[in-house]
N, C-alpha and C positions, 0 to 999 in steps of 0.2 A: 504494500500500500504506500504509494509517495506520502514524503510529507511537505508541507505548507510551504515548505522551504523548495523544496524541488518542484514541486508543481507553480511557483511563481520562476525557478531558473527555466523551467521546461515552456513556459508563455515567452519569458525575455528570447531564448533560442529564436522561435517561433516566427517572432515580430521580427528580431533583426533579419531572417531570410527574408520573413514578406519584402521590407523594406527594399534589401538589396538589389531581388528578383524584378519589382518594379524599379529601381533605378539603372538595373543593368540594360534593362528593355532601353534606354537613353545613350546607352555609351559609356555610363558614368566608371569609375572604378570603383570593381565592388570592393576591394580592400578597405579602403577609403569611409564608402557607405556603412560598411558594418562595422569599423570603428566608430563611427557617427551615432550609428544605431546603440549600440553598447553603449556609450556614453549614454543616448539621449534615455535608453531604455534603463539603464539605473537609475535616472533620477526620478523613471516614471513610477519605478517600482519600489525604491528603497523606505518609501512607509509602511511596507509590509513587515518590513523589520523592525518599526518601530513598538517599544511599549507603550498602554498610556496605563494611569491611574486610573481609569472609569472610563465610561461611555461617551458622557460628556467633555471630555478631554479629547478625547478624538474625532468626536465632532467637532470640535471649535478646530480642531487641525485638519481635517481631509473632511473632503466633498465625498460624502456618500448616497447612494440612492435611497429612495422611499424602503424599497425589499429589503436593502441592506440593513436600515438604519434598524428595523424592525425587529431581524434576525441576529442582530449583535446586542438587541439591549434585551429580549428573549434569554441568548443564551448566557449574559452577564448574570442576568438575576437570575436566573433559576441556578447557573453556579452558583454562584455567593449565597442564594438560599440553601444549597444542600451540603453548602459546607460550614452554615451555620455562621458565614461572616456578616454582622451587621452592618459592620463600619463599611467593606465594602460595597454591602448591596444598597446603603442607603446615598454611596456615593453617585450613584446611577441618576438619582434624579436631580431635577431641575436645582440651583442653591435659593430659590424663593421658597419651593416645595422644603427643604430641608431646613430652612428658617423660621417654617412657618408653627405655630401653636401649633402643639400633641402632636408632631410629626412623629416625637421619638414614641408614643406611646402606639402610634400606626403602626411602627414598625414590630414592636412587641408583640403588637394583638397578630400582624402577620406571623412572626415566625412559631408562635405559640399555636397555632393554626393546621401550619404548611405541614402535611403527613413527608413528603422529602423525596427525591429518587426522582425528580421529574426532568434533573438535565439530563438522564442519560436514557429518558423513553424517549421513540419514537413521535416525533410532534407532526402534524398533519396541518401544518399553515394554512391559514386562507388567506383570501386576497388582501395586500393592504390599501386603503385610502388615505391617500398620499393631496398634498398640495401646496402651494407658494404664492407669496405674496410680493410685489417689489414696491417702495413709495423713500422718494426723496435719497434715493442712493444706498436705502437700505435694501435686504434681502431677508424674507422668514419664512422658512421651509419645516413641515411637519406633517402627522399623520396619523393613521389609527392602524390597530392590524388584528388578528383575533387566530387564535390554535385551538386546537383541541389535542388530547393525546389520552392515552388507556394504560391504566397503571392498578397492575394488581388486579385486573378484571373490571374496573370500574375507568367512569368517564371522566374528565376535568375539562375544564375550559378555561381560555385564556383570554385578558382581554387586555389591550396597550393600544395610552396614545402616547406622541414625544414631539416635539420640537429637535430639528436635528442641524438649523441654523436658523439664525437670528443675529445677522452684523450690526444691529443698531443696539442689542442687549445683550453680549454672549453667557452675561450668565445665566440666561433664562432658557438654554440648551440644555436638552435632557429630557429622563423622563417626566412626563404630565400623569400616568394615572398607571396602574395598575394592578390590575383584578385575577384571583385564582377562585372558579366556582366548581365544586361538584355536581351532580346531573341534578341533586336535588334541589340545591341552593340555585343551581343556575336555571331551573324551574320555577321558583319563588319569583326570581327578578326579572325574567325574562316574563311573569305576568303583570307584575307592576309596570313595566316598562313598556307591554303593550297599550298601555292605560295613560301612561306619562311618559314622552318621551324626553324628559331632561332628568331622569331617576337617577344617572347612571353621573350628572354633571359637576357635583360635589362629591362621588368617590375619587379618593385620588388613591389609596392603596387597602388595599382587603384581599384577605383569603376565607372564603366563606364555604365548610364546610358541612354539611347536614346530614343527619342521619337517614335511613331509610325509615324508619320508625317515627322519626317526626316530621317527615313530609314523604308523601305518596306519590311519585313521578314516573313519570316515561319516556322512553326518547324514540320518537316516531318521527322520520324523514329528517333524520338528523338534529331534529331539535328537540329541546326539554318541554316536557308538559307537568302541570299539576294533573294527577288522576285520582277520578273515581268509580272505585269499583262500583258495580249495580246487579242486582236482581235479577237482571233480561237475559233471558237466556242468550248465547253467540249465535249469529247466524256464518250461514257457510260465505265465500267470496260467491258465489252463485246464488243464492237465496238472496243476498243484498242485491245481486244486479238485477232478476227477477223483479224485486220491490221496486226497485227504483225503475226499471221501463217501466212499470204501471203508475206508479206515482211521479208527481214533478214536485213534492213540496214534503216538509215536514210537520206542519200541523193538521194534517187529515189522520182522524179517528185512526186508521188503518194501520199506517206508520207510526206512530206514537206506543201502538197497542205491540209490536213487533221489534220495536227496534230499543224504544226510551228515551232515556236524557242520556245525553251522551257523556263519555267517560272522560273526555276533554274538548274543552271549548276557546275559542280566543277571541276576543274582538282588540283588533289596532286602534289606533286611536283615529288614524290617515286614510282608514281602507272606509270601504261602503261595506266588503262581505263580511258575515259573523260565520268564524270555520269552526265544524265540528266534529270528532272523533271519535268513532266505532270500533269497539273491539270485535274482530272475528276470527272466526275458529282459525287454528293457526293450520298450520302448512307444510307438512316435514318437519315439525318443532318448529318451524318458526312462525315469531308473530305474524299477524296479518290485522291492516287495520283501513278501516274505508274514511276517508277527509271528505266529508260532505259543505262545502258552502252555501250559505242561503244569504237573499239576499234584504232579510231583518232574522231575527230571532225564531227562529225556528222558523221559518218563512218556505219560500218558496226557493225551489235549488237552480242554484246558478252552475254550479260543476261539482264533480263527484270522482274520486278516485283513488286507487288503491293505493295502500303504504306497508312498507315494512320497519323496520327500524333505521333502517340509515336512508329510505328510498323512497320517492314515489313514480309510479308510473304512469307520466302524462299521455305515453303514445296508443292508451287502452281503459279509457274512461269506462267507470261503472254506470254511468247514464247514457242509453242510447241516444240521445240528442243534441250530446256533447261533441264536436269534431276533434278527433285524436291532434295531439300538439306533435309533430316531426322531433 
């Protein structure tokens, strides 16, 4: 396996042939060129050798991208969390954030928290939102980004915003917020938040753990739900699609009488539909669950269709009146 070290000599090689190959095309001498190159290519490269102190110390030094910025202060903290350093995992953020009242006591309740083992699982990035501003000669670049990853059989989630420049205020570089949720905790907020969408604007660092015992949850098409179990007996994936070509709504006698209150429900704050969630018989052992939209409270159905746990299947709607999505 190269390391860091040779996989930056093995790009400098790389670059100085490009370079050459296009200058020889000219005439030039390539001797000459790839001395050129080699020079110009250490000074491109010789920050990779450099150390910093934190996150924010190397932001203020090198231009990095949104992806980057996100995946270096991910893997800062969750090092410095799993090795139990405070001092440097609190170096990580912004110096307002670490000036500010009960920071030190944030950081406490985090590590006091953090179950640990999380830089060295599998993280499953998702996209970050990234963006910049320029006004009067300044520059202030930053961003959000969100992981998930499976530790010990169970799910976490991750959530980071940061500032990764700011030439009018450098020390306001760093991270902005900070969040570790379990499936069930990240169920809880992820209801409120449907509700309120500035819930999340005054956390700046939390590790919010919950038990299974004191919240009921599920993770259906990849996201957390609050669940409740019910009385109603399952119906098969067929039995559902059945009911639904007969019916288009969820307040008729007939539906109600078959199917219930659903075991999870969501309204956005932003959206018109109110989505709701049916457990069915599972499937080979696995879950199966129908996401039925209506378009009020139990209203009339706008679309319908199958989920498993990390999935939904748009190209195979459970209402025949739906046009499958490519």
């Amino acid at each position: 396996m190269p390391t860091d070290r040779g996989k930056a000599m093995k790009r400098k090689t790389m670059i100085c042939a490009l370079l050459a190959s296009c200058f020889m095309i000219t005439g030039c001498d390539a001797g000459k060129i790839i001395d050129s190159a080699s020079g110009l290519t250490k000074s491109l490269f010789s920050h990779e050798e450099k150390e910093y102190d934190s996150i924010p110390e190397r932001w203020r030094n090198e231009h990095v991208s949104d992806y980057t910025a996100a995946k270096q202060a991910m893997d800062a903290l969750l090092s410095s969390a799993d090795a139990g350093d405070k001092e440097a995992f609190a170096k990580n953020f912004t110096s307002g954030l670490r000036g500010s009242s009960g920071f030190d006591k944030l950081i406490d309740d985090f590590f006091a928290s953090y179950p640990g083992g999380m830089s060295e699982a599998e993280r499953n990035d998702g996209p970050v939102s990234g963006g910049g501003s320029y006004r009067d000669g300044n520059s202030r670049k930053g961003g959000s980004a969100s992981s998930e990853l499976m530790l010990n059989g169970k799910w976490f989630y991750i959530i980071l915003s940061f500032c990764c420049e700011n030439t009018a205020e450098p020390e306001n570089v760093g991270v902005e917020s900070f969040m570790i949720m379990n499936l069930e905790a990240m169920a809880v907020h992820q209801d409120i938040y449907s509700r309120d969408c500035l819930h999340y604007d005054d956390i700046h660092l939390m590790c919010d753990i919950r038990s299974s015992g004191e919240v009921n949850a599920r993770l259906i098409n990849g996201n957390a739900f609050l669940w409740t179990d019910t009385d109603t007996p399952k119906l098969t994936e067929n039995e559902m699609r059945e009911l639904l070509t007969e019916y288009r709504d969820l307040y008729a006698p007939e539906v109600r009488e078959k199917i219930g209150k659903a075991n999870a429900e969501q309204k956005f704050f932003n959206q018109t539909g109110y989505d709701y969630y049916y457990e069915l018989e599972p499937e080979n052992g696995e879950p199966r669950y129908a996401h039925i939209c209506a378009n009020s409270p139990y209203g009339s159905i706008i679309n319908a269709y199958l989920c498993t746990a990390d999935d939904q299947f748009y190209d195979d709607p459970l209402c025949p009146f739906i046009k499958p999505t490519e």
